[in-house]
C-alpha positions as CSV (number, residue, x, y, z in Angstrom):
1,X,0.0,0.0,0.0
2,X,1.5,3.1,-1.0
3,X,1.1,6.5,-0.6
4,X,-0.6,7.0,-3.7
5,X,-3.2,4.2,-2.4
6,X,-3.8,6.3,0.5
7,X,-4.7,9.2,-1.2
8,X,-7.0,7.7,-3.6
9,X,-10.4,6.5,-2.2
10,X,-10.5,3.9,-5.0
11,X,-7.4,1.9,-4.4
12,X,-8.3,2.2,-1.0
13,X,-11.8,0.5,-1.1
14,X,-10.1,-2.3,-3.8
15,X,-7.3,-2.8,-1.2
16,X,-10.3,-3.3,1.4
17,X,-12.3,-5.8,-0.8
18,X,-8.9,-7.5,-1.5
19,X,-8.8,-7.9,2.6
20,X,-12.3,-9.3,2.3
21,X,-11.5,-11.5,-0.2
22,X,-8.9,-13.1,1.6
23,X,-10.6,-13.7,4.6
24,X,-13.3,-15.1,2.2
25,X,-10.7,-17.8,0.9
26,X,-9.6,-18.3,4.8
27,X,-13.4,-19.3,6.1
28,X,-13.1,-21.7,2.8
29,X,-9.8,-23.4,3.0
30,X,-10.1,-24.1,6.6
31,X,-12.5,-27.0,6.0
32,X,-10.1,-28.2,3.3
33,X,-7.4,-31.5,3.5
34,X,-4.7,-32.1,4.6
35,X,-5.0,-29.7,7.4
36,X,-1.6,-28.0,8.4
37,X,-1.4,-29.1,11.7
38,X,2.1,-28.6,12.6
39,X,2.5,-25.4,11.1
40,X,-0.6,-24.5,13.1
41,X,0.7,-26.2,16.3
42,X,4.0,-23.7,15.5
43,X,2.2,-20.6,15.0
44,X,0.1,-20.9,17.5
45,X,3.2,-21.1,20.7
46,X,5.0,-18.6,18.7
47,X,1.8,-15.9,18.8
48,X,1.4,-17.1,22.6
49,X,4.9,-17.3,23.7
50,X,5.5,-13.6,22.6
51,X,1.9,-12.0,23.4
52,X,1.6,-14.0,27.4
53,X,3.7,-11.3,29.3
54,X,2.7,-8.4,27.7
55,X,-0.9,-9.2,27.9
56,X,-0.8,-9.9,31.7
57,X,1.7,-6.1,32.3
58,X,-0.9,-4.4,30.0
59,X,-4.1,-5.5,31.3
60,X,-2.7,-5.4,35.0
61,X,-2.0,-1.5,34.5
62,X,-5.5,-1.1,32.4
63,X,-7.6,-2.6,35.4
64,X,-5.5,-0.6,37.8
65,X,-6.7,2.2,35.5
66,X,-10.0,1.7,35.2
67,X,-10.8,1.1,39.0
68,X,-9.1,4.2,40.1
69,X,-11.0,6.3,37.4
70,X,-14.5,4.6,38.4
71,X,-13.5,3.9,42.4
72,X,-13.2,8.5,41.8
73,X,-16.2,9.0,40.2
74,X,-18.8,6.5,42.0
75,X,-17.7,8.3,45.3
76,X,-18.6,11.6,43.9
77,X,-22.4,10.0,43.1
78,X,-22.6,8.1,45.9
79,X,-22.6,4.8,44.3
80,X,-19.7,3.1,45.6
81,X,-21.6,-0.2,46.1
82,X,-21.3,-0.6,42.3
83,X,-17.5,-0.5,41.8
84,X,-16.9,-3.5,41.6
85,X,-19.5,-4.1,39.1
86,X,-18.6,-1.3,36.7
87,X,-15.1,-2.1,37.1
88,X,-15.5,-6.1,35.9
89,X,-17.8,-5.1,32.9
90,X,-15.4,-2.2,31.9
91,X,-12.8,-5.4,31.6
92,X,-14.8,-8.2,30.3
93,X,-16.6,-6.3,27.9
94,X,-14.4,-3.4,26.2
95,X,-10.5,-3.6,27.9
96,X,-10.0,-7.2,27.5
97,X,-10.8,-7.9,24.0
98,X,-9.2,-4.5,23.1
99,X,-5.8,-5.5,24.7
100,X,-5.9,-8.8,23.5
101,X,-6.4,-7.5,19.4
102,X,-3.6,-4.7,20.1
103,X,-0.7,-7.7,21.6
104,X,-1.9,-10.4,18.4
105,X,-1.6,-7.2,16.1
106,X,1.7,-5.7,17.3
107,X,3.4,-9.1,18.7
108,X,2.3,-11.9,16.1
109,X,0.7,-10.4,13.3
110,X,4.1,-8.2,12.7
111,X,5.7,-11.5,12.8
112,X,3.5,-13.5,10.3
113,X,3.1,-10.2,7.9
114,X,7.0,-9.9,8.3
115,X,7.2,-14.0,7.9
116,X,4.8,-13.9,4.4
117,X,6.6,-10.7,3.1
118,X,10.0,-12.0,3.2
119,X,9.2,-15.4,1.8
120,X,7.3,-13.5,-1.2
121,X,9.8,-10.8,-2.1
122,X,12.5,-14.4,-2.3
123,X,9.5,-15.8,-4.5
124,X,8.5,-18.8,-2.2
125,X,5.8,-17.4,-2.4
126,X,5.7,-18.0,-6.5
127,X,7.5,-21.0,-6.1
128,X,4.7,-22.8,-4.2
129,X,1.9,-21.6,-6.3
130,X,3.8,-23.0,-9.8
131,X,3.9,-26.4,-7.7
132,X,0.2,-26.1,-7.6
133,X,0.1,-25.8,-3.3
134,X,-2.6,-23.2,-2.3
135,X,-0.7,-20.5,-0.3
136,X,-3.7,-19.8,1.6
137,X,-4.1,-23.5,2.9
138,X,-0.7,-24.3,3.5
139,X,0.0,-20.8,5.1
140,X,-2.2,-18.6,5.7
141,X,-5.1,-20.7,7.2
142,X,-3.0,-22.0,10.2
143,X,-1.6,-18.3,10.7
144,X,-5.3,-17.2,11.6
145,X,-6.7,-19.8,13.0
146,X,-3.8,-19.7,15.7
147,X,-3.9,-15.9,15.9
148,X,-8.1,-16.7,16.8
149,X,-7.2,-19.4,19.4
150,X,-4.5,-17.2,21.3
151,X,-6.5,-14.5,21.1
152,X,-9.4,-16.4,23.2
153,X,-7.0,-17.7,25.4
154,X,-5.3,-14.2,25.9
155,X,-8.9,-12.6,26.5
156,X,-9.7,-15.2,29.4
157,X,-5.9,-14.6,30.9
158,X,-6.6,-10.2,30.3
159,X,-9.8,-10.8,32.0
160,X,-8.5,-12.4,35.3
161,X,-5.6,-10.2,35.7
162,X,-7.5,-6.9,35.1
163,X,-10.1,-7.7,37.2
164,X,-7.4,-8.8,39.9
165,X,-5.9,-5.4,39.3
166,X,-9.0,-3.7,39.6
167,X,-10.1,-5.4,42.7
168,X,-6.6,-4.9,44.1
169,X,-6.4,-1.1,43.3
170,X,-9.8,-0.1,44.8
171,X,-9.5,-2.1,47.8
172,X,-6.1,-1.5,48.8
173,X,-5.3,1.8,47.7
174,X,-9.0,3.2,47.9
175,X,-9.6,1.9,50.6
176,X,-12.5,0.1,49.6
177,X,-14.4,-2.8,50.8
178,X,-13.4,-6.3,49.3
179,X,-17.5,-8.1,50.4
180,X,-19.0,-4.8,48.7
181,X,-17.0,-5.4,45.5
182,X,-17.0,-8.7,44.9
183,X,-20.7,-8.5,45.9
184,X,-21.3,-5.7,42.9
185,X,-20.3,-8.6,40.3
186,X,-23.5,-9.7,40.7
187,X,-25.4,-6.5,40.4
188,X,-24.8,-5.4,36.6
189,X,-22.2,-8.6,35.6
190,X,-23.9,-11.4,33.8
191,X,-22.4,-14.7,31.7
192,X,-23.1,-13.0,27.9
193,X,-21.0,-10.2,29.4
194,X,-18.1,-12.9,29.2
195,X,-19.7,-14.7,25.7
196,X,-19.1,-10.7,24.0
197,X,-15.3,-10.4,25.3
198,X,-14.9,-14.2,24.2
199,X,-16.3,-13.5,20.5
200,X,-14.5,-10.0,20.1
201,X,-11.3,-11.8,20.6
202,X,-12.5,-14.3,18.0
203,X,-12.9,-11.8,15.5
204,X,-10.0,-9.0,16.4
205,X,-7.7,-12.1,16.4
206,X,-8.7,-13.5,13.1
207,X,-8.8,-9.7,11.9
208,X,-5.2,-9.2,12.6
209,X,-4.3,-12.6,11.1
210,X,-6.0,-11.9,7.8
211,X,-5.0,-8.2,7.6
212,X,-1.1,-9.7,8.5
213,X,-1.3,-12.1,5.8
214,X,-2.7,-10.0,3.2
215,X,0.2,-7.2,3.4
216,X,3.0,-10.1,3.9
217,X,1.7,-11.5,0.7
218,X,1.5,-8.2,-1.0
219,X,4.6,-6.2,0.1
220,X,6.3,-3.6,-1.8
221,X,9.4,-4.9,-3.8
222,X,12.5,-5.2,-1.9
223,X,13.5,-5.2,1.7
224,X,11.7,-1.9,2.6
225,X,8.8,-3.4,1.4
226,X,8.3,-5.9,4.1
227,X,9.1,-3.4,6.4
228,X,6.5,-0.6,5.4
229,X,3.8,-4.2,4.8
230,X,4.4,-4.4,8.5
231,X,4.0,-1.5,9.5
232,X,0.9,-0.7,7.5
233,X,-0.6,-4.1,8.7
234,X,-0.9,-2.9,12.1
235,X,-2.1,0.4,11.6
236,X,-4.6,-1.5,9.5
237,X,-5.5,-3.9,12.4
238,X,-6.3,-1.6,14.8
239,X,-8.5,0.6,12.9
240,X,-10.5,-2.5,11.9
241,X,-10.4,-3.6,15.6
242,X,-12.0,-0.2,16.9
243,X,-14.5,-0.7,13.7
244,X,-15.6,-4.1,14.8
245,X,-15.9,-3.2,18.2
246,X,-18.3,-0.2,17.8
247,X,-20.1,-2.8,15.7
248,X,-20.1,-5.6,17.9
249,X,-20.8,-3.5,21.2
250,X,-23.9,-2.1,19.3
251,X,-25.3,-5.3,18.6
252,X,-24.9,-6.4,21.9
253,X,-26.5,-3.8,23.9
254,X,-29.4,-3.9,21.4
255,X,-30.1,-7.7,22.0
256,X,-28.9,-8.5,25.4
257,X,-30.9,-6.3,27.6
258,X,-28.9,-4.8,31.0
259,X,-29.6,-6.9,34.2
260,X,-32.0,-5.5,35.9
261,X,-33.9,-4.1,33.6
């Protein structure tokens, strides 16, 4: 992707149907044999083994975060009985799933865009499809159906550590009570609250996978190339994550209704 395709609303809206199409040919090679499992197997402890640690620093410091901004502001209505509650849907709901897409963006779908680009500007790439082996099935489908799994996995592990944050950071340094917040969870939390976070991740992590896979396999000649493919696929990934999850949210709140209400 150029500059030139950033300036021009065309190329811009090919390059987006070009994404779709992609993800299009994913959803279809995934049900096709042989199934890669080893390069899935492989993908999938490389996107967890460099996206665990920054998950749990990141989501500790976001639910530390988001309880001292909420522990504030209930006091100043009155409502501290509810911090707890506020605080865990805050997590499960919007700052889990949003961490989670931002580490398999920036940590493994650099790699697999960085992986794909340099393995098409050597013509592997070429190579492969002149041997008659779909590039799609042998690489990319294992790419984003790891980046999905780890992504799940990651929201559950975001989840439990921000809310331990959270719960740690109101009750120790706000000198809250631990009964009244655990005893909020009940008040506004409810299981499809964890169903959302759990299909967010789905999508934001095969997002990033496809958006990954589509720049490595489209780079810009040369080494630079791969470099600026990478770059542009997580700028790419994150708009589409904030997209999604505008959508997503929407949907939700329209057909779940609030507890209580």
């Amino acid at each position: 992707m150029s500059s030139g395709v950033l300036a021009a609303p065309g190329a811009v809206l090919r390059e987006v149907g070009n994404v779709f199409a992609l993800g299009l040919d994913v959803a279809r090679n995934v049900f096709k044999r042989p199934f890669q499992l080893r390069e899935f197997i492989e993908q999938l402890w490389f996107i967890a083994s460099v996206s665990i640690l920054p998950a749990a620093l990141v989501s500790m410091a976001f639910g530390a975060v988001i309880s001292l901004q909420l522990g504030s502001l209930v006091r100043q209505i009155g409502a501290q009985a509810f911090t707890g509650a506020a605080s865990v849907l805050a997590n499960v709901q919007q700052a889990s799933p949003i961490i989670c897409a931002l580490l398999i963006a920036g940590a493994g779908g650099t790699a697999i865009c960085a992986d794909l680009g340099a393995r098409t500007i050597r013509e592997e790439i070429d190579a492969l499809e002149v041997l008659g082996i779909s590039v799609v099935q042998r690489l990319v489908v294992p790419r984003v159906l790891a980046s999905a799994v780890v992504a799940v996995l990651l929201n559950g592990l975001i989840t439990i550590v921000g809310v331990s944050g959270g719960y740690f950071y109101n009750v120790v340094l706000q000198n809250g009570t631990p009964g009244a917040y655990l005893a909020g969870f009940s008040a506004l939390a409810q299981p499809a609250d964890l169903v959302i976070g759990a299909i967010k991740a789905v999508f934001f992590g095969i997002t990033a996978g496809v958006v990954a896979a589509y720049r490595g396999l489209n780079p810009s000649p040369g080494p630079k190339g791969v470099g600026d493919a990478v770059n542009q696929s997580v700028v790419i990934s994150f708009v589409l994550v904030y997209l999604i999850n505008v959508v997503l949210t929407t949907v939700y709140l329209t057909l779940v209704p609030a507890k209580g209400s």
